[in-house]
N, C-alpha and C positions, 0 to 999 in steps of 0.2 A: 759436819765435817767440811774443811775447804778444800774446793778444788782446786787446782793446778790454774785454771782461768781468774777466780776469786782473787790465790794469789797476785795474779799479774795483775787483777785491776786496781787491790791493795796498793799494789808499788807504784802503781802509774800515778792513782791518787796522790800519794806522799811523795812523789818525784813532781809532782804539779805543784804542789803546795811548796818545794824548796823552791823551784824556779821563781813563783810569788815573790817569796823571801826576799832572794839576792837580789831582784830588780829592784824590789823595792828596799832594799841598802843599797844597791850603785845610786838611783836617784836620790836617799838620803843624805848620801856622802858627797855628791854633787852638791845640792843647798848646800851643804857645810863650807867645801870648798869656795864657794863664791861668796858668802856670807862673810869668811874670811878675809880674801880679797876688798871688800865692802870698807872692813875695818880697818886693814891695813891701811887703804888709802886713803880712809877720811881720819884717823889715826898718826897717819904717818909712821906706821910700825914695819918690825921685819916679820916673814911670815910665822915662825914660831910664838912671835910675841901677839899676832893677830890669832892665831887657835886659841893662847892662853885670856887673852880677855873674852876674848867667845866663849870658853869655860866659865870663867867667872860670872858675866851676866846671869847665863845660866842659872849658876847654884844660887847669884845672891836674887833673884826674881825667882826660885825653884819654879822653873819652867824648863821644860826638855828643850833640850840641844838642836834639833829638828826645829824646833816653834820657833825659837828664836833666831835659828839660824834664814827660816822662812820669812819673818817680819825684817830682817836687817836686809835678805835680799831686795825686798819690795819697797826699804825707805825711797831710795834712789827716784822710785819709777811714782812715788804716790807725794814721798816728801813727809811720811809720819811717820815715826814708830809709838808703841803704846808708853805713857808717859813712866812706868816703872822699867820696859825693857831699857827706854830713853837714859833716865837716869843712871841705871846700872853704870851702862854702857860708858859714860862719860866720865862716872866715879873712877870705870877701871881703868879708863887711859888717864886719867888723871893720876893714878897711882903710876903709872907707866913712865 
């Protein structure tokens, strides 16, 4: 049977484990944000139209949104991205 303490270290537990969670969506949502920005300006796009290629890359490399969104933050600072996010990327401003 649980006690009244159990309970509370239950919740503390699962109130730990959200807090994990959200931090790690704000810092997600960060990369994405700036990954964005990345595209926008090597793009020359408006910002809805910089999410929308950052979608696409995405699906057409089926790599998460996070991954890609991490390798486009880091071309800038390295000068590489992987030759299929590469391509993606250029097909979809190309359609743009």
């Amino acid at each position: 049977m649980a006690t009244g303490k159990d309970d509370l270290l239950k919740k503390i537990a699962d109130l730990e484990e959200e807090v994990g969670q959200l931090r790690q969506a704000v810092v997600s949502h960060a990369v994405i944000d700036q990954a964005i920005g990345v595209v926008i300006a090597h793009g020359r796009l408006l910002p809805e139209q910089g999410w929308d290629v950052l979608r696409t890359v995405s699906q057409h490399t089926n790599t998460k949104l996070r991954e890609i969104a991490e390798q486009i933050v880091q071309w800038p600072h390295c000068g590489w991205l992987p030759e299929g996010t590469h391509q993606a990327l250029e097909a979809a401003l190309t359609r743009r």
